[in-house]
mmCIF file of the C-alpha atoms, coordinates in Angstrom:
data_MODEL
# 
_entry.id   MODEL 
# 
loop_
_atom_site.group_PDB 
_atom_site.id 
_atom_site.type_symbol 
_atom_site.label_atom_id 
_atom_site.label_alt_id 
_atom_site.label_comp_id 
_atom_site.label_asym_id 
_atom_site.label_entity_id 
_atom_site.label_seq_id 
_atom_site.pdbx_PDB_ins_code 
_atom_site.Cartn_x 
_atom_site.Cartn_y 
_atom_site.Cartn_z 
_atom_site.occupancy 
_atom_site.B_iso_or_equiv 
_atom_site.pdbx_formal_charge 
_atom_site.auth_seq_id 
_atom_site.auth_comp_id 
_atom_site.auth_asym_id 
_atom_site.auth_atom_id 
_atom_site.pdbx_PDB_model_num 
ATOM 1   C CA . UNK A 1 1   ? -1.418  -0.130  -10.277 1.00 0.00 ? 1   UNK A CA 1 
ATOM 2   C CA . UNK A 1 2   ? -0.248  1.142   -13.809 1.00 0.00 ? 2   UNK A CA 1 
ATOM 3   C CA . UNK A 1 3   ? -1.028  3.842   -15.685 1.00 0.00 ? 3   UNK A CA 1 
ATOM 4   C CA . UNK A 1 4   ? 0.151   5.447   -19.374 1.00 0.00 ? 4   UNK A CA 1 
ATOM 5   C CA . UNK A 1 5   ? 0.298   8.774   -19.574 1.00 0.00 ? 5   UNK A CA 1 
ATOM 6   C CA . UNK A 1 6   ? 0.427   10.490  -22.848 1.00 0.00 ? 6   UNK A CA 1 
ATOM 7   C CA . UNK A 1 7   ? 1.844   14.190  -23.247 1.00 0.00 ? 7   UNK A CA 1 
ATOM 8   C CA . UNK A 1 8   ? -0.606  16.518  -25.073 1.00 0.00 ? 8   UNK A CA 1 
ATOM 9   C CA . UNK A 1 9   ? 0.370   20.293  -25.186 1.00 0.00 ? 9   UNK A CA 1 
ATOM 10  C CA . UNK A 1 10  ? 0.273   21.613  -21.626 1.00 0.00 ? 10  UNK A CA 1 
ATOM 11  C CA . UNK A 1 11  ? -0.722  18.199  -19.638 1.00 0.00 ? 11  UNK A CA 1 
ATOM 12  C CA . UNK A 1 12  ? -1.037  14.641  -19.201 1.00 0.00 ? 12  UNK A CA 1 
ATOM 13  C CA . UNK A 1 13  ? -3.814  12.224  -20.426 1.00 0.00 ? 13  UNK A CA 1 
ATOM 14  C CA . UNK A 1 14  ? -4.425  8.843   -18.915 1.00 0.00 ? 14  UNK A CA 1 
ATOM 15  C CA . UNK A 1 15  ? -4.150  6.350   -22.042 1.00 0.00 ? 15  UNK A CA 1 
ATOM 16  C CA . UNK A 1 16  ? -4.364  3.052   -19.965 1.00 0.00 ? 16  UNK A CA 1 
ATOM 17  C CA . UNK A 1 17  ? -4.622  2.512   -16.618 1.00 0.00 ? 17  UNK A CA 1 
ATOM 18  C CA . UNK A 1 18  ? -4.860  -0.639  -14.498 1.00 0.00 ? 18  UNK A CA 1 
ATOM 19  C CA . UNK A 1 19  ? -6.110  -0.650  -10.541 1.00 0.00 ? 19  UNK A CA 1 
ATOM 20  C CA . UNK A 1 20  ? -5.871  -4.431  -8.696  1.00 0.00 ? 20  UNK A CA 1 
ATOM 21  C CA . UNK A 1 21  ? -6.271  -4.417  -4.841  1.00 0.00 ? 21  UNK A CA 1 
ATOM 22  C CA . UNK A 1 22  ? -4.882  -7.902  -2.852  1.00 0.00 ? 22  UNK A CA 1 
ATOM 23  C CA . UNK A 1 23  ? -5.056  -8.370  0.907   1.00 0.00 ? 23  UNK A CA 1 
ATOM 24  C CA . UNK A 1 24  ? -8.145  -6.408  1.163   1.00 0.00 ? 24  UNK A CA 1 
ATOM 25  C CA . UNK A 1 25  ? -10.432 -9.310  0.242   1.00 0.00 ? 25  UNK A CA 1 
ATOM 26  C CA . UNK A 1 26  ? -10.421 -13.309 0.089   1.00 0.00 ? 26  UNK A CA 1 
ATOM 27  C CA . UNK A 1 27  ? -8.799  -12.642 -3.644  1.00 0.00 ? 27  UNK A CA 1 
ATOM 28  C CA . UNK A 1 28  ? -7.801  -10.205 -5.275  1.00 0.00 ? 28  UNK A CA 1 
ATOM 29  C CA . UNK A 1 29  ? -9.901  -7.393  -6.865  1.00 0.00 ? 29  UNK A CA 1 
ATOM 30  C CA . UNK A 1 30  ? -9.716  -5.135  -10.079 1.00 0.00 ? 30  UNK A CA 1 
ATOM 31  C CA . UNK A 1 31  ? -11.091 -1.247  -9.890  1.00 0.00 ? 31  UNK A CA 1 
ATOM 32  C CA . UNK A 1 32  ? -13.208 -1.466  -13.194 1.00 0.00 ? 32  UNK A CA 1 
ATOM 33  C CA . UNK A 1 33  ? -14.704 1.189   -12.732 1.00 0.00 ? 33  UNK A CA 1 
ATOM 34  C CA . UNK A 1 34  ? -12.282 3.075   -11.340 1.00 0.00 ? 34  UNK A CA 1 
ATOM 35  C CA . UNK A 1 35  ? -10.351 1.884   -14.406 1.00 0.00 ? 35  UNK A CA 1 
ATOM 36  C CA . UNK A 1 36  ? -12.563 3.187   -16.819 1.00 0.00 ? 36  UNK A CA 1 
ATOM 37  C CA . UNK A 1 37  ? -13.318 6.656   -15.217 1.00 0.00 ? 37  UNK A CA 1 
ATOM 38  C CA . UNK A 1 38  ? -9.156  7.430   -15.288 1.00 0.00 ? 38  UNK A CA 1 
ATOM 39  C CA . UNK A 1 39  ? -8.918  6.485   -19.131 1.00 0.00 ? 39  UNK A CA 1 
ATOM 40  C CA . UNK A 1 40  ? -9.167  10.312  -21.162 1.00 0.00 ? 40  UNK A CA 1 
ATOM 41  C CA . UNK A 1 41  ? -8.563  12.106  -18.141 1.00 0.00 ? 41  UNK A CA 1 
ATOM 42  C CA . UNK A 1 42  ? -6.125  14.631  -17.354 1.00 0.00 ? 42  UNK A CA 1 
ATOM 43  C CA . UNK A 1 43  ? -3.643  13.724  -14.635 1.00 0.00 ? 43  UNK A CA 1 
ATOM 44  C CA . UNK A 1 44  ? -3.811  16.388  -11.762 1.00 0.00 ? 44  UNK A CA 1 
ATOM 45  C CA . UNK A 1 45  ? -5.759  17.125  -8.558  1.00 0.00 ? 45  UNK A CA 1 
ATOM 46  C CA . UNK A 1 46  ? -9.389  17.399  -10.140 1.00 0.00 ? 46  UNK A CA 1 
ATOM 47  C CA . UNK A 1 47  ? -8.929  13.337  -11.451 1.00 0.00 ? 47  UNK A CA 1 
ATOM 48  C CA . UNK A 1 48  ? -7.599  12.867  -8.293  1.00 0.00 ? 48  UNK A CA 1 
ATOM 49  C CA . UNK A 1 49  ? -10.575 13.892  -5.564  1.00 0.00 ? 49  UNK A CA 1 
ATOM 50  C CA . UNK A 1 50  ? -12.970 12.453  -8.614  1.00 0.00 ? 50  UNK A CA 1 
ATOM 51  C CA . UNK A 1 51  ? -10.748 9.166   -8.695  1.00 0.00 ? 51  UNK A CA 1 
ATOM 52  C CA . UNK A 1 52  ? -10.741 8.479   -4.982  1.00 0.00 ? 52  UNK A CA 1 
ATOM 53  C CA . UNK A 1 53  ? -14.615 8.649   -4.658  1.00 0.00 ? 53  UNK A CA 1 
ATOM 54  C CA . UNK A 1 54  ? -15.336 6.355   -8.182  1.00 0.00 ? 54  UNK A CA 1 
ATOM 55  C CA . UNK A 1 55  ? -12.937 3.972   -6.337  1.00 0.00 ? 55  UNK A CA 1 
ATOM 56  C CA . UNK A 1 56  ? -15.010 4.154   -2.800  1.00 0.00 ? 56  UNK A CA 1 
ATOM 57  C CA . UNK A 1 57  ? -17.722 2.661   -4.918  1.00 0.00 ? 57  UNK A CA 1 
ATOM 58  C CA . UNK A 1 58  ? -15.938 0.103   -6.754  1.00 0.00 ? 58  UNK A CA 1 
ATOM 59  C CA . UNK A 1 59  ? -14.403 -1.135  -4.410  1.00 0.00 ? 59  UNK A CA 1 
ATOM 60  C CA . UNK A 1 60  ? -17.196 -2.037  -1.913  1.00 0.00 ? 60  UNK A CA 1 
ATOM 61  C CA . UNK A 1 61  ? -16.070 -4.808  1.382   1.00 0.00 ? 61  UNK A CA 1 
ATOM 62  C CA . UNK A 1 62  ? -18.832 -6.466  3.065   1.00 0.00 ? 62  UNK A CA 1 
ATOM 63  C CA . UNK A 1 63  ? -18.665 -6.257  6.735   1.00 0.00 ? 63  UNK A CA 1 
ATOM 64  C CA . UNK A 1 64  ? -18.204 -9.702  7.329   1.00 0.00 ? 64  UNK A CA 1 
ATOM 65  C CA . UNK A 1 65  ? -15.204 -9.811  5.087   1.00 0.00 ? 65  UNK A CA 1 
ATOM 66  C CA . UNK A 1 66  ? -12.294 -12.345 6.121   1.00 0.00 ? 66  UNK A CA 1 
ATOM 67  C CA . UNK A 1 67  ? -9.350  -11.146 7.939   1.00 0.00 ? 67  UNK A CA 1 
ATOM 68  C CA . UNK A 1 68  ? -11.306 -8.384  10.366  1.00 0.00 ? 68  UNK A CA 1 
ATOM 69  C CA . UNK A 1 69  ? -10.696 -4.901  11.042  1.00 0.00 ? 69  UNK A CA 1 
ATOM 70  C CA . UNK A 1 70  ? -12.688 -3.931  7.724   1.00 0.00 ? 70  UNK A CA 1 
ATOM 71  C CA . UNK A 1 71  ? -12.973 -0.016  8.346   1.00 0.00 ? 71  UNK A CA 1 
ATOM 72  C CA . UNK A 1 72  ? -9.052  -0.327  8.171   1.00 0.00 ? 72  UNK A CA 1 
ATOM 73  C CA . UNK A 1 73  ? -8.762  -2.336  4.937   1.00 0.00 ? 73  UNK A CA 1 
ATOM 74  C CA . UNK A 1 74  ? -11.680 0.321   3.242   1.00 0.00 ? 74  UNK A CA 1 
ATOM 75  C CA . UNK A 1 75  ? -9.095  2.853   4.162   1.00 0.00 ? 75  UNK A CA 1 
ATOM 76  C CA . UNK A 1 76  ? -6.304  0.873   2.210   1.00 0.00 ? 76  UNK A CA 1 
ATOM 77  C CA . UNK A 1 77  ? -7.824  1.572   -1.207  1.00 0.00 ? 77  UNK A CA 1 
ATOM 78  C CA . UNK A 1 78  ? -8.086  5.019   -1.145  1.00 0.00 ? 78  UNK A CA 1 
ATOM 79  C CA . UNK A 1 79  ? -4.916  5.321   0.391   1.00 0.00 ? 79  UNK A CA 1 
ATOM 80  C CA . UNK A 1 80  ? -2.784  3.548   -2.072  1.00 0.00 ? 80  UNK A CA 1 
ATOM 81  C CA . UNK A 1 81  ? -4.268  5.150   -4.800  1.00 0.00 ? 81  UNK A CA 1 
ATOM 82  C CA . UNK A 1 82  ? -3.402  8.890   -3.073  1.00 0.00 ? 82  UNK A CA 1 
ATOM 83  C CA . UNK A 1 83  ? 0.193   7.700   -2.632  1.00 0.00 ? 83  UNK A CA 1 
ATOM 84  C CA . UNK A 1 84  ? 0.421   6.231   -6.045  1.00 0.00 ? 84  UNK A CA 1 
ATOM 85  C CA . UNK A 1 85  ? -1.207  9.674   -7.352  1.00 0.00 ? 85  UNK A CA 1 
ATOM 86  C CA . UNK A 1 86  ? 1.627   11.184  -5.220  1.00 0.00 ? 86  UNK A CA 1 
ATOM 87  C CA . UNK A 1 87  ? 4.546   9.042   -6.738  1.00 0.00 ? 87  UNK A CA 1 
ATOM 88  C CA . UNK A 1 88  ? 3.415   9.319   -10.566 1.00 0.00 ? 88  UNK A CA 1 
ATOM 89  C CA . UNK A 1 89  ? 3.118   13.182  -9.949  1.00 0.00 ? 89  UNK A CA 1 
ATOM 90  C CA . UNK A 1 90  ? 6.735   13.196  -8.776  1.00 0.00 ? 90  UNK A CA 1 
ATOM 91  C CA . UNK A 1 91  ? 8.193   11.340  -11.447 1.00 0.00 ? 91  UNK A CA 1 
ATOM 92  C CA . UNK A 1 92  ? 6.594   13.612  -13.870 1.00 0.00 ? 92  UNK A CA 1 
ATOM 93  C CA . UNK A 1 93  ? 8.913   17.166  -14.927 1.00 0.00 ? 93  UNK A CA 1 
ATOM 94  C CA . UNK A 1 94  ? 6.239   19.726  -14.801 1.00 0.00 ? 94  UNK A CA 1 
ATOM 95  C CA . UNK A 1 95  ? 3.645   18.898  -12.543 1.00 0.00 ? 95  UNK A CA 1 
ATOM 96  C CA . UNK A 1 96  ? 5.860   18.366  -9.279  1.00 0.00 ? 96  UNK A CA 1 
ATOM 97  C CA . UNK A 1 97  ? 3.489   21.652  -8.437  1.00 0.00 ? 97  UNK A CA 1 
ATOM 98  C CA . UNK A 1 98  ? 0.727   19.127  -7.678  1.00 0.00 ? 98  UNK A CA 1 
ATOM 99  C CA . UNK A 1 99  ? 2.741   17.895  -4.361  1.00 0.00 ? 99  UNK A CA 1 
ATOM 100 C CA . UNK A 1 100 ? 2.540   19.404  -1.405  1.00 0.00 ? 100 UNK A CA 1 
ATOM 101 C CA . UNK A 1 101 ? 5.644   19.440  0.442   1.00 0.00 ? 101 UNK A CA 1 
ATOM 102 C CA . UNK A 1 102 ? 3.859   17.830  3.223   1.00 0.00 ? 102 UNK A CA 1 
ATOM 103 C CA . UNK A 1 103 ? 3.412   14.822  1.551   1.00 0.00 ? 103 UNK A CA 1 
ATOM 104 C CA . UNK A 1 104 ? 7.146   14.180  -0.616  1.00 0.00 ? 104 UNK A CA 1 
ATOM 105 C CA . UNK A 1 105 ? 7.440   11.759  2.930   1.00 0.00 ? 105 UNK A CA 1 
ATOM 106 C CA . UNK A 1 106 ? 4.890   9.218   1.020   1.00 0.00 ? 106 UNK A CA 1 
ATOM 107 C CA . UNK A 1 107 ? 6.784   9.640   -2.084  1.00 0.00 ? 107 UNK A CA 1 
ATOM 108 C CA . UNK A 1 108 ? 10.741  8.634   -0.863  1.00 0.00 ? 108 UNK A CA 1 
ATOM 109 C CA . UNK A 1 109 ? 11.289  5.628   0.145   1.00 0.00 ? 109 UNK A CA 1 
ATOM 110 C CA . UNK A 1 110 ? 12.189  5.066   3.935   1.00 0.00 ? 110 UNK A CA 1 
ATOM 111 C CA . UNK A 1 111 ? 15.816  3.087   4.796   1.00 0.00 ? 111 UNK A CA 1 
ATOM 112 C CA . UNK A 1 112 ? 15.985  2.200   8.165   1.00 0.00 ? 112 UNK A CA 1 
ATOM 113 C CA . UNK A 1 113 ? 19.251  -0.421  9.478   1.00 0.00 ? 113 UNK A CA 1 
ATOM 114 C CA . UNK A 1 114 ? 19.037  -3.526  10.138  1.00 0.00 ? 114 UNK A CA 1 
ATOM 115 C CA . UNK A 1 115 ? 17.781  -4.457  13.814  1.00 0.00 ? 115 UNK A CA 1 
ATOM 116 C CA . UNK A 1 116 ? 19.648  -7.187  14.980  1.00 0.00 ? 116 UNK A CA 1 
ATOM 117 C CA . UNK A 1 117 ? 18.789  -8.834  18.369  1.00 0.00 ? 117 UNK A CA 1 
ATOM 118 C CA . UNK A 1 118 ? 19.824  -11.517 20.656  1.00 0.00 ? 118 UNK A CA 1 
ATOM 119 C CA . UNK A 1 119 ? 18.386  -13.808 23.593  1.00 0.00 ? 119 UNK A CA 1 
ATOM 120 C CA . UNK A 1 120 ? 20.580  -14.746 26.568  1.00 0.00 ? 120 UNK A CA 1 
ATOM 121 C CA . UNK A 1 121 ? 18.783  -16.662 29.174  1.00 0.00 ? 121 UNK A CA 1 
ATOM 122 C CA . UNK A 1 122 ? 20.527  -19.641 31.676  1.00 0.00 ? 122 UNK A CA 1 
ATOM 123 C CA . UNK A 1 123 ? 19.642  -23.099 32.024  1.00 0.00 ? 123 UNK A CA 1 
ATOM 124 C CA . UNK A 1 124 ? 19.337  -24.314 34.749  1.00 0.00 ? 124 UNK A CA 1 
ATOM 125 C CA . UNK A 1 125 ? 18.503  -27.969 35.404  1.00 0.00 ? 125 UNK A CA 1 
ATOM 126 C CA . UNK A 1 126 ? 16.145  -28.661 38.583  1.00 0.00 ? 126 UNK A CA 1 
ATOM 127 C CA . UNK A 1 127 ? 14.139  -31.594 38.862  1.00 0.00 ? 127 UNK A CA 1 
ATOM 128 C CA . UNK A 1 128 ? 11.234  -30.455 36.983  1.00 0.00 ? 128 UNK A CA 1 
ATOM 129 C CA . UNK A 1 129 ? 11.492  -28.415 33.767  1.00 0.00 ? 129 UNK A CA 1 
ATOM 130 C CA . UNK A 1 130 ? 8.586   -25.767 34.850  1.00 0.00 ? 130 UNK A CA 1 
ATOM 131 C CA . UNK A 1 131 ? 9.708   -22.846 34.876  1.00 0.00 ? 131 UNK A CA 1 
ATOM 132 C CA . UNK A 1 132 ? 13.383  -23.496 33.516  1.00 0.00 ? 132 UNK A CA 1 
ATOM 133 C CA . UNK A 1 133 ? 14.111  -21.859 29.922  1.00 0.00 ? 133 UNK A CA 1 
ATOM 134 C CA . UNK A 1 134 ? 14.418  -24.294 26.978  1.00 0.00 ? 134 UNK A CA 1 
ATOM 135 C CA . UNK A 1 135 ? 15.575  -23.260 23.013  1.00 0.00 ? 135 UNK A CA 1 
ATOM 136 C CA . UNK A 1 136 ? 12.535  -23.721 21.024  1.00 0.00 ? 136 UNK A CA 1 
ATOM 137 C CA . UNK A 1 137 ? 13.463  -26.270 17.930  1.00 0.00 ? 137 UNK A CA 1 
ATOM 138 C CA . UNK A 1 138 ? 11.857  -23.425 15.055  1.00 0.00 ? 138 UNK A CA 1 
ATOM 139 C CA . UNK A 1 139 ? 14.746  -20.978 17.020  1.00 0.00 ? 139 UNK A CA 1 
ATOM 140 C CA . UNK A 1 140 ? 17.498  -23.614 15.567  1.00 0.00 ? 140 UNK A CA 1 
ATOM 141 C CA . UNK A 1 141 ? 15.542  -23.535 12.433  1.00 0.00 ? 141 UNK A CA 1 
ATOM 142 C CA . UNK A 1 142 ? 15.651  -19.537 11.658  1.00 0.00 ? 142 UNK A CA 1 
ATOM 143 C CA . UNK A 1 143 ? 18.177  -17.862 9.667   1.00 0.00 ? 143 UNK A CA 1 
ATOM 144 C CA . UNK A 1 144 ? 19.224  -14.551 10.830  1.00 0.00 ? 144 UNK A CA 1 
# 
């Protein structure tokens, strides 16, 4: 997603925007619509709720779309624009008032450490291999 926001005298108006969705359909798709409903708008909560439900209907998945679970990917769109809504909002001086403080978690990025992890098993040879633990050749392969 991109937008350009211009600065008029008390608020911001959507110049340009741009909305592209992957991995919720065999290619990629653009929010036209959506697109075109943003540009000459001013950027707080009202282009927000009116936003998310031009995009429900641009965006449309057929229920036989690949990759399953296509009640979860219709959620995706909606949801990336509301956190992108969320992130432009902070990075803007003057309308951080638009963010609740329930939802600065979706604007911050999250650092968790590293998870490291090991295997220790012992081979033992029988006469048969069933049941006796063997290194899998993609294990020799990975780079941790």
């Amino acid at each position: 997603m991109r937008i350009h926001l211009q600065e008029t005298s008390k608020s911001w108006v959507v110049a340009d925007a741009s909305t592209a969705y992957g991995g919720v359909a065999p290619c990629s798709l653009s929010a036209k619509k959506t697109k075109e409903f943003l540009i000459g708008k001013v950027w707080d909560q009202n282009l927000l709720q009116d936003a998310l439900n031009v995009l429900q209907n641009d965006i449309l998945l057929k229920e036989d779309t690949p990759g399953g679970m296509v009640e979860f990917q219709k959620s995706l769109t909606p949801s990336f624009f509301f956190k992108f809504f969320l992130w432009v909002s902070h990075q803007l001086d003057g309308i951080k008032e638009l963010i609740l403080a329930s939802y600065l978690s979706a604007v911050h990025p999250v650092h968790r450490p590293t998870i490291t992890g090991s295997q220790d098993y012992e081979i033992m040879k029988h006469r048969t291999s069933v049941g006796s633990p063997e290194v899998h050749l993609s294990a020799k392969l990975q780079v941790t």
